[in-house]
N, C-alpha and C positions, 0 to 999 in steps of 0.2 A: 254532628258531623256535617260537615260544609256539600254541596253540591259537586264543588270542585275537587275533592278528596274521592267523592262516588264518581265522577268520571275520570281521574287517574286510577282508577281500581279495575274499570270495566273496561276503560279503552280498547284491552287485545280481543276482548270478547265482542265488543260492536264491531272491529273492525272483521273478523270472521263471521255476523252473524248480524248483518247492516237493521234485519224487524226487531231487536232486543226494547222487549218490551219491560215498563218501569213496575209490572207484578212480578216477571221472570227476578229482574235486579232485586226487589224486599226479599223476596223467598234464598232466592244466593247467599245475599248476606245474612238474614238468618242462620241457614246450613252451614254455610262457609267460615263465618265469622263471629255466627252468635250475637250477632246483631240487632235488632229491629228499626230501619228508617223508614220514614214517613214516604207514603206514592209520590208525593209531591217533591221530597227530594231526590229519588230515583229518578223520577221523570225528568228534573232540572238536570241531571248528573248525564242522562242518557243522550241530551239534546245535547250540552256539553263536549261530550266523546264526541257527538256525530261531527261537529263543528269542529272539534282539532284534529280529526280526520281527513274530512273533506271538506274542510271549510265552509261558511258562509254562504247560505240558497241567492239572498239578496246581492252577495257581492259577486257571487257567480254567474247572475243573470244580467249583471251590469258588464260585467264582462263579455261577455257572446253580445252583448248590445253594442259597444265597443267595436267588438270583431266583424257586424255586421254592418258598420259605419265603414269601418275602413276598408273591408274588400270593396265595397260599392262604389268608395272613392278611388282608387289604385286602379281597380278592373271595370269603368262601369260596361253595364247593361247584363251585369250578374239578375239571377232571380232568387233572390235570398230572403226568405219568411220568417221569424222568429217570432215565437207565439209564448207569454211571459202573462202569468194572473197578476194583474197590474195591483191588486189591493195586496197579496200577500209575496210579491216577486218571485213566484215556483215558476221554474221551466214548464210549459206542455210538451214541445215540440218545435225543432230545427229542419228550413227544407234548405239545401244549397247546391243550386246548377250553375255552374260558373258560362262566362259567354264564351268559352273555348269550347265549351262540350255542347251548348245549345248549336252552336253555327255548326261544330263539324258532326252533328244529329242530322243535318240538312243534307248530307251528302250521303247518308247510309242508302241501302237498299233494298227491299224487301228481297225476301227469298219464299216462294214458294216450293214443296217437296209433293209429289202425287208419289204412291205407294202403289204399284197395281201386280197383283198374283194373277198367275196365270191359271186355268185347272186346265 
C-alpha cells in the first residue's frame, strides 16, 4: 500500500483532527480495514494529508517572506518582523504594525480614571 493511497484514506480525518498521529492511522486501519501498515508508511501518508491540506510549511514561509517584501516596499517605514527556522523553513512568529497605525499611535492620549467613595 502506497503512502499516497493512506493519505487519500485519512485526509477527512486529518483535516478535523490536524495532531493524527501515524500509531492512531496502523491501529485504524487495522480496526477499520483489517490491514497492517508499516509506522513508516502511516507517517509518510499523514505528512502527505497534511500537505494537500494546507499545503507546503517551506512554500508558505516563502510566501509571508514575499508579503513582507512588498508591504515594506508599497508602504515603507512599516515595522514588520517575520521570524522563520531558516534550516527547517517552520513559521515561529509574525509582528505587523503598519506606518498608519504607528504615526496615528502618536496622537492618542492617556486617560486617567480616579474612583473615590465617599463614607
Amino acid at each position: 500500500m502506497s503512502s499516497k493511497l493512506v493519505a487519500n484514506l485519512i485526509v477527512d480525518r486529518v483535516h478535523g483532527h490536524r495532531k493524527t498521529r501515524p500509531t492512531e492511522v496502523v491501529a485504524d486501519f487495522f480496526s477499520d480495514y483489517g490491514l497492517t501498515i508499516s509506522y513508516d508508511k502511516a507517517w509518510e501518508g499523514v505528512e502527505k494529508a497534511k500537505d494537500m491540506l494546507f499545503g507546503d510549511q517551506s512554500v508558505s514561509c516563502q510566501q509571508l517572506r514575499w508579503y513582507v517584501n512588498a508591504a515594506n516596499c508599497t508602504n515603507p517605514g512599516n515595522h514588520i518582523v517575520l521570524d522563520c527556522d531558516h534550516e527547517t523553513n517552520c513559521f515561529k512568529k509574525l509582528f505587523v504594525s503598519f506606518k498608519g497605525c504607528i504615526h496615528g499611535f502618536n496622537y492618542c492620549h492617556s486617560l486617567f480614571f480616579f474612583w473615590m467613595t465617599h463614607f
